[in-house]
C-alpha positions as semicolon CSV with decimal commas, in nm:
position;residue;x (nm);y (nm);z (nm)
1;X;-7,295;-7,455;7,300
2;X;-7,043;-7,504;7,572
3;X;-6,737;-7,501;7,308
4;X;-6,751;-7,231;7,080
5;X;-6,677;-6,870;7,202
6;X;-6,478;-6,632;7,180
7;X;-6,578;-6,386;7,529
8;X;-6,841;-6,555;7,676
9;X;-7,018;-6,246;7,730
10;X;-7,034;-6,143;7,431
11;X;-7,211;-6,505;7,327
12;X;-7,544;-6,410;7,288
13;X;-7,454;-6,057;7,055
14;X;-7,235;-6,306;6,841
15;X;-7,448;-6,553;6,795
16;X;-7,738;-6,332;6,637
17;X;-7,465;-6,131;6,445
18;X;-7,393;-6,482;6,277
19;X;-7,792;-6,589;6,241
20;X;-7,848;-6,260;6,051
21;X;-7,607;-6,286;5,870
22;X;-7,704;-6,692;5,770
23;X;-8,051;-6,558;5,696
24;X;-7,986;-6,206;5,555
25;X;-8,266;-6,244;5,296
26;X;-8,563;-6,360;5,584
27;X;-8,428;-6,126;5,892
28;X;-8,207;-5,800;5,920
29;X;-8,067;-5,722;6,245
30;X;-8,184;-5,399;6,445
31;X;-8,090;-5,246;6,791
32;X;-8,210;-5,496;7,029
33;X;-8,277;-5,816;6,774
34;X;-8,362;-5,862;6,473
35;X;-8,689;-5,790;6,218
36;X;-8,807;-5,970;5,873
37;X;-8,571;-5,863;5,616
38;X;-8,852;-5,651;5,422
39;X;-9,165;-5,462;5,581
40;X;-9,514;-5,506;5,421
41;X;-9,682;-5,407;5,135
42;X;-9,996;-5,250;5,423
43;X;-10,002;-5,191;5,770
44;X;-10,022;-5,495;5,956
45;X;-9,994;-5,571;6,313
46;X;-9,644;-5,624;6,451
47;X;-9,620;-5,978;6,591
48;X;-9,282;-5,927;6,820
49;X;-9,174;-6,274;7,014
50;X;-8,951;-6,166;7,264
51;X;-8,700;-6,357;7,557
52;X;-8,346;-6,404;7,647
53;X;-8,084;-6,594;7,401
54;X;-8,021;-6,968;7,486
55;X;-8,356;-7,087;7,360
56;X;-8,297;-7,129;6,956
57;X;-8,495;-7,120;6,736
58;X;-8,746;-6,944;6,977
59;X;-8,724;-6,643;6,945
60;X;-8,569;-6,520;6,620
61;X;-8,578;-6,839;6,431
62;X;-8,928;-6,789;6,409
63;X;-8,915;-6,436;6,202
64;X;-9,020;-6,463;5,952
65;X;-9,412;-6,466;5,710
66;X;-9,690;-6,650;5,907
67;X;-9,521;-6,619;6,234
68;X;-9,333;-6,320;6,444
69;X;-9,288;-5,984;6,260
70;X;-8,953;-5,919;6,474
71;X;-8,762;-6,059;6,762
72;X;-8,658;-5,925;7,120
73;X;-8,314;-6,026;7,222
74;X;-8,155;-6,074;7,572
75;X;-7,845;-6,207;7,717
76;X;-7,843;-6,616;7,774
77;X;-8,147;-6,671;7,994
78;X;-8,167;-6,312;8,068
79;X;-8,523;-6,061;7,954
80;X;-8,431;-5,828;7,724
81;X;-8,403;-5,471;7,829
82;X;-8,715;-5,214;7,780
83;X;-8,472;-5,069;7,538
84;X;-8,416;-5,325;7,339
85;X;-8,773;-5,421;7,331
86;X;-8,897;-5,040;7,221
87;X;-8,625;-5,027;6,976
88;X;-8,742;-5,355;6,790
89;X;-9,090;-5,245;6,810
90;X;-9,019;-4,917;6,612
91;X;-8,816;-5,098;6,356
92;X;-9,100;-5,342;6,281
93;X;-9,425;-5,108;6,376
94;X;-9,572;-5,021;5,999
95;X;-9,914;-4,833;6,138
96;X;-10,135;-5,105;6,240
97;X;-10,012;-5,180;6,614
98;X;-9,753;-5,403;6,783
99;X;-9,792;-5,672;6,998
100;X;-9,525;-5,841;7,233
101;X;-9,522;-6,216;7,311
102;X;-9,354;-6,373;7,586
103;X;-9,348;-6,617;7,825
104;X;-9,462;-6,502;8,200
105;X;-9,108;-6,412;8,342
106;X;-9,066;-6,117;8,587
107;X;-8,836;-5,955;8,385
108;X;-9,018;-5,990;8,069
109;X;-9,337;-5,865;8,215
110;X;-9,181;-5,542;8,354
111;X;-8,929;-5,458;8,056
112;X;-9,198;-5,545;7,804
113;X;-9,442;-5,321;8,048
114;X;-9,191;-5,046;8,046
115;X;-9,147;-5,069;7,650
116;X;-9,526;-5,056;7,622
117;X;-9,594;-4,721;7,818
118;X;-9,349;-4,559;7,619
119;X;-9,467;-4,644;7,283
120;X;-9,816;-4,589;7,363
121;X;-9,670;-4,247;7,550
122;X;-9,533;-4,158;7,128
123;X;-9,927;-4,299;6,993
124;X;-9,840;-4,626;6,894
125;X;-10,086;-4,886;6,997
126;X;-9,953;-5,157;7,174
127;X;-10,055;-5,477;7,350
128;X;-9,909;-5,762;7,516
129;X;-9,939;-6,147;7,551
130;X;-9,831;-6,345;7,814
131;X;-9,792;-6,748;7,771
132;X;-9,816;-6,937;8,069
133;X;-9,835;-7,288;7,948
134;X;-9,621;-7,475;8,196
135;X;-9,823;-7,718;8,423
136;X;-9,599;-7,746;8,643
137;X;-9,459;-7,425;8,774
138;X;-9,846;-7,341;8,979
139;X;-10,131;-7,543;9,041
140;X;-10,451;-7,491;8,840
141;X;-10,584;-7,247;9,028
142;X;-10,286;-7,014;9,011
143;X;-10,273;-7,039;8,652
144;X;-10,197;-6,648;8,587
145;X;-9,864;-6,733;8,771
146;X;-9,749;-7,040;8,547
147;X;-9,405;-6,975;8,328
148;X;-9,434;-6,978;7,955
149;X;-9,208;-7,258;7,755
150;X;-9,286;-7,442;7,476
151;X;-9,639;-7,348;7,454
152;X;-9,434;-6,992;7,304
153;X;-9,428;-7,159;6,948
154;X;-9,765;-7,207;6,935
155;X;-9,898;-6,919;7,061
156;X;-9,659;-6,728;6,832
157;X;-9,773;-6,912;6,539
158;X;-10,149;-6,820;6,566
159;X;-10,083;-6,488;6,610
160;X;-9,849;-6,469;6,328
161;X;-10,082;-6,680;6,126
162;X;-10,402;-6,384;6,234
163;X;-10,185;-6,099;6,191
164;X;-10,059;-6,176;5,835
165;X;-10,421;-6,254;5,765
166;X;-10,504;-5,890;5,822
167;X;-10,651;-5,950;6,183
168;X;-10,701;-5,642;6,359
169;X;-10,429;-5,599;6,665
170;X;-10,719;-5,650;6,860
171;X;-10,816;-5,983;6,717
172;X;-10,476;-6,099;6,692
173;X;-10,415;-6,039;7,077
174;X;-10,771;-6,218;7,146
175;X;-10,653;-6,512;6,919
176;X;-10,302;-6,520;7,100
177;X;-10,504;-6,546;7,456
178;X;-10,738;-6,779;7,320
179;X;-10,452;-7,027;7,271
180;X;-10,222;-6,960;7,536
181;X;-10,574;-7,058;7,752
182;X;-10,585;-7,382;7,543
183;X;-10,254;-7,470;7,513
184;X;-10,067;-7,729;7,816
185;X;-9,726;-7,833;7,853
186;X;-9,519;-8,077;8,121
187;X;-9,105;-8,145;8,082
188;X;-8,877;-8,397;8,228
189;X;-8,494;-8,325;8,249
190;X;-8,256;-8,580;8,173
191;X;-7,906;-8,328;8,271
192;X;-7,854;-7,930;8,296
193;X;-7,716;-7,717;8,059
194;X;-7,386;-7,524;8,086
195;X;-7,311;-7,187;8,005
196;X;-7,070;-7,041;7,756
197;X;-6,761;-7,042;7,953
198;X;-6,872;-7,251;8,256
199;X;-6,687;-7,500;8,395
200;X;-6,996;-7,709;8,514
201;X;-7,352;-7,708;8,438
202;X;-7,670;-7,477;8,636
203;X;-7,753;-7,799;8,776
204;X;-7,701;-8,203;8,749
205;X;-7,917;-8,487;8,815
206;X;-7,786;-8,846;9,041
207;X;-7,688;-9,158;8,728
208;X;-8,069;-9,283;8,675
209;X;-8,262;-9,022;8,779
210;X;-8,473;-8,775;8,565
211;X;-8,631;-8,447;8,707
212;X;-9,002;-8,356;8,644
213;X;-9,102;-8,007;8,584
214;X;-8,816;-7,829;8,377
215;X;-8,790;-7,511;8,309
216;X;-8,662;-7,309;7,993
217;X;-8,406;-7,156;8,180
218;X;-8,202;-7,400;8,321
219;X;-8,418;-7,447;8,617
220;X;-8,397;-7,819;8,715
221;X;-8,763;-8,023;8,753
222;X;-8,964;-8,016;9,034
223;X;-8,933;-8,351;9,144
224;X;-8,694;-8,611;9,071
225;X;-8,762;-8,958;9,008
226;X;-8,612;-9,276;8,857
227;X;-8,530;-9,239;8,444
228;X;-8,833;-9,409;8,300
229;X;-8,869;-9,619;7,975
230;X;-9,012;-9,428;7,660
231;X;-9,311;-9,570;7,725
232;X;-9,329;-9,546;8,076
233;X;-9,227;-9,119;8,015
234;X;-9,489;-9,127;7,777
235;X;-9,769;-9,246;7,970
236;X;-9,636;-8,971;8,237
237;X;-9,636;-8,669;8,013
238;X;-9,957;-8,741;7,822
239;X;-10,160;-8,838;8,202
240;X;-10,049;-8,540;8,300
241;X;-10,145;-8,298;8,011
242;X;-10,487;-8,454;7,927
243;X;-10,562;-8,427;8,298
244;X;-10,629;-8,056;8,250
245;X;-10,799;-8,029;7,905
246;X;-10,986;-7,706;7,935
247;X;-11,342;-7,733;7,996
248;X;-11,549;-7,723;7,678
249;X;-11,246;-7,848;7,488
250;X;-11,296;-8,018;7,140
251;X;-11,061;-8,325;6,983
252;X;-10,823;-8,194;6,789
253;X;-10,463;-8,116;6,922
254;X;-10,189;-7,976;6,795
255;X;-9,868;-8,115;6,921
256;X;-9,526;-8,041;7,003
257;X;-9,256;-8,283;7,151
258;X;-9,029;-8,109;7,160
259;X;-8,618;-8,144;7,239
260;X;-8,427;-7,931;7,498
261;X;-8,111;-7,881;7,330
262;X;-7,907;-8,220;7,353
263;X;-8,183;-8,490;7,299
264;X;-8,181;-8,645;6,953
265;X;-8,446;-8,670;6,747
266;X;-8,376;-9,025;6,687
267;X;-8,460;-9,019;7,081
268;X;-8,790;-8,805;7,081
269;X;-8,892;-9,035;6,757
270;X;-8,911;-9,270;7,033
271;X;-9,086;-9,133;7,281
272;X;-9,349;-8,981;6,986
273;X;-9,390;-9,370;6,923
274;X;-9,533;-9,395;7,277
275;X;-9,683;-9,026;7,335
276;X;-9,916;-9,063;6,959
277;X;-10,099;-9,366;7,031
278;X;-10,233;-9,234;7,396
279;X;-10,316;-8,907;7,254
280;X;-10,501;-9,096;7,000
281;X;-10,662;-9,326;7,207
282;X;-10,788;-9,100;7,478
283;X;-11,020;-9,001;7,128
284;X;-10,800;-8,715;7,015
285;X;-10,728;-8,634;6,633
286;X;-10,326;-8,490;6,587
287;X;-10,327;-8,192;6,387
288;X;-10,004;-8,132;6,219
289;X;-9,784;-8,250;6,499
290;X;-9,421;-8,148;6,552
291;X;-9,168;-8,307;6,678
292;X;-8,793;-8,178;6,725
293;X;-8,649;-7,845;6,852
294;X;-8,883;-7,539;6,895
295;X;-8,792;-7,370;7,242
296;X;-8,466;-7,526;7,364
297;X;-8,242;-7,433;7,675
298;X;-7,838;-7,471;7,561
299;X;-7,741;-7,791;7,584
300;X;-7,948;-7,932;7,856
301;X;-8,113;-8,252;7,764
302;X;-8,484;-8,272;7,817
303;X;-8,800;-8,304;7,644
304;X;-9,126;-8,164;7,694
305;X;-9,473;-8,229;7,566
306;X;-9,690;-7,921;7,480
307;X;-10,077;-7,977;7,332
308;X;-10,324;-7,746;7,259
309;X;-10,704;-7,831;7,204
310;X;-10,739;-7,639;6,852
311;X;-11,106;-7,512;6,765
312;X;-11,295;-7,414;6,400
313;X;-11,079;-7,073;6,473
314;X;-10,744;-7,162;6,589
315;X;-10,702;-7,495;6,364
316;X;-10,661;-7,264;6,058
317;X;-10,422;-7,014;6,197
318;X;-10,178;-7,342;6,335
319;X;-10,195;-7,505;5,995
320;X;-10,146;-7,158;5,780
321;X;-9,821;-7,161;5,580
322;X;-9,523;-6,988;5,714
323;X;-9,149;-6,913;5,647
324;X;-8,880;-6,846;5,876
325;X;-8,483;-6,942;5,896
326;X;-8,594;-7,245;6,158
327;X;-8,951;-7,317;6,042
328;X;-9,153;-7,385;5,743
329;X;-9,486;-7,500;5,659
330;X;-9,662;-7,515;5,329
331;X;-9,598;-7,240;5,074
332;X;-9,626;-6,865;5,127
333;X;-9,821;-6,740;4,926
334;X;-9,669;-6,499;4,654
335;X;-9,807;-6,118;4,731
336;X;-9,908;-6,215;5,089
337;X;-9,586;-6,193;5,239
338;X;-9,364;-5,866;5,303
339;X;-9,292;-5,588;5,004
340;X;-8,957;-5,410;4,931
341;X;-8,638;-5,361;5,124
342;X;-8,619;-5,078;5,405
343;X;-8,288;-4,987;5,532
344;X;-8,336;-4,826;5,918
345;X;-8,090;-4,595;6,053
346;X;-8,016;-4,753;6,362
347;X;-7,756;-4,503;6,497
348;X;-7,804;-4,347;6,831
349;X;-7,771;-3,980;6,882
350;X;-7,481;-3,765;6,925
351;X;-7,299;-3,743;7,292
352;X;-7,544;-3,501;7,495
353;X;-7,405;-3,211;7,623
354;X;-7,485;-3,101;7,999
355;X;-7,480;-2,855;8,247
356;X;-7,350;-2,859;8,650
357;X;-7,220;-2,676;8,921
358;X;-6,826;-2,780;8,966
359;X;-6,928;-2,926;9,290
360;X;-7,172;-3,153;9,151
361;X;-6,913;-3,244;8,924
362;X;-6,663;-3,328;9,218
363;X;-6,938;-3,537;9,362
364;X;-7,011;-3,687;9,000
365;X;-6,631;-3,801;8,981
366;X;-6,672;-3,957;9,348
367;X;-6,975;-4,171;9,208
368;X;-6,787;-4,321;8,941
369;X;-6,542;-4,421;9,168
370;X;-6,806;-4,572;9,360
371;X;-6,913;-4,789;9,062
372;X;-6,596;-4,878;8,960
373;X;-6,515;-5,018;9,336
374;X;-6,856;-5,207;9,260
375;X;-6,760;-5,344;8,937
376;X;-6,445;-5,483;9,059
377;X;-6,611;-5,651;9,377
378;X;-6,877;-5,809;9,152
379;X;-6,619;-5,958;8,869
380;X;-6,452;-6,164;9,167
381;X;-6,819;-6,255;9,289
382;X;-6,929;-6,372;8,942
383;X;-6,927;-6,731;8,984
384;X;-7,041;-6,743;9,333
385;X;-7,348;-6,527;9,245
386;X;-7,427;-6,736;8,969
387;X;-7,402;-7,070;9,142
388;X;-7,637;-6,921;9,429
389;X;-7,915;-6,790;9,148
390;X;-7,853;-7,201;9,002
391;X;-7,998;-7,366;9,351
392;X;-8,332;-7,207;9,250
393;X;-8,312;-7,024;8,946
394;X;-8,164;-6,993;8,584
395;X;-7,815;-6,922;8,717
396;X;-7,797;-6,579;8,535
397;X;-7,728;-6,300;8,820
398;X;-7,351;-6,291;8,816
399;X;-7,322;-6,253;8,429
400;X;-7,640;-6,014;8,470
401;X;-7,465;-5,794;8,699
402;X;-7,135;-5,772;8,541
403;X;-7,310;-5,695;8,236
404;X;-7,460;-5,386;8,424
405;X;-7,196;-5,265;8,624
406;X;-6,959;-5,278;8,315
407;X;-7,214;-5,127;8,095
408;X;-7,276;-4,806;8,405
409;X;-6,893;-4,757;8,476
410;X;-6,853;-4,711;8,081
411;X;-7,162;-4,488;8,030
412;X;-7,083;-4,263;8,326
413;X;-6,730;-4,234;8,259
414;X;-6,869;-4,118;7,930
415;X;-7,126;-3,820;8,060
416;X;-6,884;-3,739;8,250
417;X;-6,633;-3,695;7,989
418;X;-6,891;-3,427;7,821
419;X;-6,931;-3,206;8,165
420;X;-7,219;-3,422;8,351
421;X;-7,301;-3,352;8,735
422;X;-7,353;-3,617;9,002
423;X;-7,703;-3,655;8,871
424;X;-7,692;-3,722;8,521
425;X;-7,386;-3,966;8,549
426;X;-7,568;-4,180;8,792
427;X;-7,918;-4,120;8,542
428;X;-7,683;-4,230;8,263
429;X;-7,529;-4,517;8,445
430;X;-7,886;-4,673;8,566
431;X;-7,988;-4,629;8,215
432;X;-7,725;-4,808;8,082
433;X;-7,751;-5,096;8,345
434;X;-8,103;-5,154;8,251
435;X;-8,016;-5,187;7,890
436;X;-7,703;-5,423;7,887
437;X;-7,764;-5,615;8,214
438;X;-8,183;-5,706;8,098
439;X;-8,360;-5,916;8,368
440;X;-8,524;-5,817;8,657
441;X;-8,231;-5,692;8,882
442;X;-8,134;-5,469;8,570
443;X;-8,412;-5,281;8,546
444;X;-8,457;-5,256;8,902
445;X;-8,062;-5,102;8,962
446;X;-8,117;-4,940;8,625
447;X;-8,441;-4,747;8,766
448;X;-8,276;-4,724;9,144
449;X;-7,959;-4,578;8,992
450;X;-8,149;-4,335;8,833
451;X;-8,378;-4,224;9,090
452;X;-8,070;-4,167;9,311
453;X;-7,894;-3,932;9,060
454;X;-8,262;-3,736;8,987
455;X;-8,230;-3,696;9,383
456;X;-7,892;-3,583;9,422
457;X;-7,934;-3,321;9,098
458;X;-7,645;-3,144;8,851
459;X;-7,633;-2,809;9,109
460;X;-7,426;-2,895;9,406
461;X;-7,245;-3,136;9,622
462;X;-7,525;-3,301;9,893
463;X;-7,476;-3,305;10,183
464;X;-7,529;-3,633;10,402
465;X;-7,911;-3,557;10,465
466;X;-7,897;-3,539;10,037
467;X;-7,744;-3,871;10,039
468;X;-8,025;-4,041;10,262
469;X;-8,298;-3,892;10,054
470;X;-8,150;-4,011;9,787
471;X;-8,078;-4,372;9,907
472;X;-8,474;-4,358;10,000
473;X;-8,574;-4,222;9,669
474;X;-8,345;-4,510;9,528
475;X;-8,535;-4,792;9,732
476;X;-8,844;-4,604;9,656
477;X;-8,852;-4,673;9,279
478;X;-8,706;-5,045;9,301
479;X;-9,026;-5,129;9,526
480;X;-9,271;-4,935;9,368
481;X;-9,131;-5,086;9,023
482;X;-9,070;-5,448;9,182
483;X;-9,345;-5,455;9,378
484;X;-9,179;-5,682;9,660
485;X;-9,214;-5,707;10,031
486;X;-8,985;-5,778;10,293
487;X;-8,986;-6,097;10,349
488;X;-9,046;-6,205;9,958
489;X;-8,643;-6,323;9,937
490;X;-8,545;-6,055;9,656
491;X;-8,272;-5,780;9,726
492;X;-8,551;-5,577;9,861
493;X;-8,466;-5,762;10,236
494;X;-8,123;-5,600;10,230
495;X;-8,189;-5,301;10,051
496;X;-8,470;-5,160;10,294
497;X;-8,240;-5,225;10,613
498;X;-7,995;-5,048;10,449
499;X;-8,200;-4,758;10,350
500;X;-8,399;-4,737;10,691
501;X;-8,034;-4,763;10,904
502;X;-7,866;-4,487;10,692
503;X;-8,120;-4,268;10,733
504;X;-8,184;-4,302;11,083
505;X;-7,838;-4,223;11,147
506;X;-7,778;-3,929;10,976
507;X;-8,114;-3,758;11,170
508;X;-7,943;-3,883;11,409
509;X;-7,621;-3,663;11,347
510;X;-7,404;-3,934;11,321
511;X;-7,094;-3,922;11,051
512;X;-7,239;-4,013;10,724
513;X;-6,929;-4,266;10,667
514;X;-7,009;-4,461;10,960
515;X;-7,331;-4,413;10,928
516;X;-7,291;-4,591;10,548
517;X;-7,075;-4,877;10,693
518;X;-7,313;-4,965;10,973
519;X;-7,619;-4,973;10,717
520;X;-7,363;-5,192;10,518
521;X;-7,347;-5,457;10,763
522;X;-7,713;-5,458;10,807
523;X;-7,752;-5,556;10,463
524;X;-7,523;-5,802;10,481
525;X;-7,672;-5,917;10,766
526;X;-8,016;-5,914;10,623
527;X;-7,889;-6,058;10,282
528;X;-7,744;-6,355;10,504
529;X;-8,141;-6,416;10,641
530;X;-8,232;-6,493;10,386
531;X;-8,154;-6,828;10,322
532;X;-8,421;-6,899;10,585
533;X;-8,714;-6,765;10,384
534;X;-8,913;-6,915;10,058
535;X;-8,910;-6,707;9,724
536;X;-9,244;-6,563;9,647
537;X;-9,124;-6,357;9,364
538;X;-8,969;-6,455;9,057
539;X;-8,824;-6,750;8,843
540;X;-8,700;-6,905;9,211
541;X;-9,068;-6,945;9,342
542;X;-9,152;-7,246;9,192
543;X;-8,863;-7,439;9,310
544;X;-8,936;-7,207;9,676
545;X;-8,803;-7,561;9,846
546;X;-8,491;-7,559;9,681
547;X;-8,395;-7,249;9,764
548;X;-8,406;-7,301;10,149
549;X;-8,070;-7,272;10,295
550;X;-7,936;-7,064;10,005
551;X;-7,955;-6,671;10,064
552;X;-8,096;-6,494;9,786
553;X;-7,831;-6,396;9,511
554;X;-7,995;-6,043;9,476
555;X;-7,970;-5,961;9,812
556;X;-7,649;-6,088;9,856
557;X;-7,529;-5,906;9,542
558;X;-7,709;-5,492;9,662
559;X;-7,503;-5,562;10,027
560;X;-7,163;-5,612;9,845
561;X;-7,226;-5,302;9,641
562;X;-7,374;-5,091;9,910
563;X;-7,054;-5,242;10,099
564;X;-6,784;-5,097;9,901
565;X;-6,979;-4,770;9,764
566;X;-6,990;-4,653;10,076
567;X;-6,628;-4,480;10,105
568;X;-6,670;-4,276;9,807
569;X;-7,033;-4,155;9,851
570;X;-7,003;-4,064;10,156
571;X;-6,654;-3,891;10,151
572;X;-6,724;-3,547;10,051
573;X;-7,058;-3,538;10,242
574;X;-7,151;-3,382;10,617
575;X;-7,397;-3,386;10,869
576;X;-7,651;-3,176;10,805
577;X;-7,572;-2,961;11,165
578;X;-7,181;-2,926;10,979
579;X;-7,325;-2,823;10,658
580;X;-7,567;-2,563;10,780
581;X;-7,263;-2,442;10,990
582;X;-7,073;-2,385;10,691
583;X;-7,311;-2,205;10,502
């Protein structure tokens, strides 16, 4: 994984270009990911698995008859965007109803949320399942806040099994909650994986130690300990799982042992030697077990155990026959599985065409200089932002916000090009941001961008009282979207300093510039405090003690932006006393 590229950015869009093409007659490839090569005979709900890339075959390795109708792309570790999520769902939506399924990520949840209200906003009923398998990442009684992992696959694959069936999208999200509520799953880490293009990995474990807990993402365990036997990891694992079998749970499991990336399966043969018998003997019947790679993370070697106590409903639907590039089971049966070829026009629209005021368009050409000032200060902070998000995280931010930035210089440069104002270059940038960058922090600077160009309009040039309402408007939407508080360690601890200083100061009368540069070093500041406070938001939260002494990458990441924006937003702007003066 670490060896073969070509740009490393460019991994994740390479790597499905080549799966499609491996598997042109199972999957086609359409804005966003990919969807079974031919749609069905009837309507049928649309059974869409969705995550970032880095995780093969989860997600589209499993498209295929008797498991996902379509797949939802991201970067490496990164949610896909709510664009790319809407645009798979249309491709693969054939009248009965999608339904997304993903594991509980922040970003998932709120680009799969924002995909959701605008389907249903076009009639298209929609529904989404969340998988929160992993027993490690809250306690019991915080279940709802537990990360999905390899508990995906199965959860996909009853759903996939109900939906081809002819289950109603009701019924097949009921089916797909059913087992995500029955379904358990504890890792161990053995070593982190490494990024296309890194130079080390996200994270690395002492000679003889193994970490407890993993994550899908790179995240290192929870706790460290010595590197067990087979049989001693066994006995850990299977303890662990069996000690929260669902109340009222039958027998009969289906299992997964599954490998991480770079464990063999000569290894997890092993370990199944020493995992089967315990299962067995606790008075549990194994249901089609599987053992090998389902839901992987690069190249990081680790295992994890996933079991699911399977009823007179569910034990059907996980032994149904299915078909996809990375799994099979049984036979499909002929006539049950998808009808004739459908080409889809993929192609945006034409270039847009838009109307301003020349002095909106002066401003306009002063807020892509703004970006591109951004954009250059976050290429030389890649690697440092990246090995801050690592401490506690999946080590994504840097990529994720060169991803953006690059993707919002281009797309403003572009409106701009075809006669866009201040407003609609900064609504096309956010847009843009959201869609390449994915993740939380895209959608959150894709929605913020937005907001500020919707404040700052296509008719004029604000003036510096403009600018604060629209630095206000743009905090406004990240924490109505984000939901965070102060105090939660996201960028909202430097961005509402910020915001609250600027504005201040310009009622205040003081020059705008100044004003901005002040507010600047209060974010900073603010971004710096926070290596004293635990995540509550976010992949970081579970690993909250990790993270102590590190200041949060997102923060840190908004103050260096805000930092060097400054000059160029603020440079054609006046108090509002000089601006009334000179009207």
């Amino acid at each position: 994984m670490t060896k073969i590229f070509n740009d490393p950015s460019a991994f994740a869009e390479e790597a499905l270009t080549g799966f499609c093409d491996v598997h042109a007659d199972l999957v086609r490839p359409v804005a966003g990911g990919a969807v079974r090569r031919r749609r069905p005979a009837q309507p049928k709900v649309a059974v869409l698995a969705g995550g970032g890339s880095g995780h093969y075959p989860a997600f589209a390795g499993l498209i295929g008859a008797g498991l996902a109708d379509g797949a939802v792309v991201g970067n490496i570790f990164t949610s896909p965007s709510a664009q790319q999520a809407y645009s798979v769902a249309k491709a693969a939506e054939s009248g009965a109803g999608v339904v997304f399924a993903y594991g509980n990520y922040a970003g998932d949840v709120m680009n799969f949320g924002l995909a959701s209200d605008r389907l249903a906003a076009e009639g298209i009923a929609v529904e989404n399942v969340l998988v929160t398998d992993d027993i490690a990442s809250a306690p019991a009684a915080e279940a709802a806040k537990r990360r999905g992992i390899a508990g995906d696959f199965t959860v996909f694959k009853v759903m996939g099994a109900a939906a081809d069936a002819g289950a109603t999208l009701a019924e097949v999200v009921r089916l797909g909650r059913k087992a995500n509520d029955l379904t358990r799953t504890i890792g161990s880490a053995f070593g982190g994986c490494t990024f296309p293009g890194a130079g080390e990995p996200l994270f690395s474990l002492p000679a003889g130690q193994m970490g407890l807990g993993l994550g899908i993402h790179g995240e290192p365990g929870l706790h460290d300990t010595d590197l067990p036997s087979a049989a001693e990891l066994g006995r850990e694992l299977v303890a662990r799982v069996l000690a929260e079998k669902p109340e009222g749970a039958g027998d009969r499991l289906a299992v997964i042992l599954n490998g991480l990336g770079s464990t063999k399966h000569e290894e997890l043969f092993v370990l199944w030697g020493a995992v089967a018998p315990l299962l067995r003997a606790a008075g549990h019947t194994l249901v089609m077990p599987e053992v090998g790679e389902l839901v992987t993370s690069l190249d990081m070697a680790g295992v994890s155990l996933t079991v699911t106590w399977l009823d007179q409903e569910l034990e059907p639907l996980w032994t149904a026959a299915a078909e996809t590039p990375a799994f099979r089971r049984g036979a499909v049966a002929a006539g049950s599985g998808p009808a004739a070829d459908e080409d889809t026009d993929d192609a945006g629209a034409g270039p847009a065409s838009f109307e301003a005021a020349d002095a909106s368009r002066g401003f306009a050409a002063s807020c892509i200089e703004a970006l591109t000032a951004a954009q250059s200060t976050l290429h030389g902070a890649e690697q440092r932002l990246g090995r801050m998000d690592a401490v506690a995280g999946d080590g994504d931010h840097g990529r994720g916000m060169v991803r953006g930035i690059d993707a919002a210089v281009s797309a403003a440069a572009e409106a701009f090009d075809h006669g866009a104002g201040a407003g609609d270059v900064l609504a096309a940038a956010g847009d843009a941001w959201a869609d390449k960058a994915g993740g939380t922090s895209g959608v959150l600077w894709g929605a913020g961008l937005r907001a500020f160009g919707e404040a700052v309009g296509n008719t004029a040039a604000p003036d510096a009282a403009a600018v604060a309402s629209a630095v206000t408007a743009f905090a406004d939407r990240i924490v109505q979207l984000g939901k965070a508080e102060p105090g939660d360690k996201t960028m909202v601890d430097a961005l509402l300093p910020f915001a609250a200083s600027f504005t201040r100061a310009v009622e205040d009368g003081a020059d705008p510039g100044r004003a901005w540069q002040a507010a600047a070093g209060e974010a900073a500041s603010a971004a710096e405090a926070t290596a004293d406070l635990l995540p509550l938001k976010g992949r970081a939260r579970p690993l909250a003690g990790k993270s102590l002494g590190t200041a949060d990458p997102g923060a840190t990441s908004l103050a260096m932006v805000f930092g060097v924006m400054g000059p160029h937003l603020t440079i054609s702007t006046a108090t509002p006393a000089a601006a009334g003066a000179g009207q």
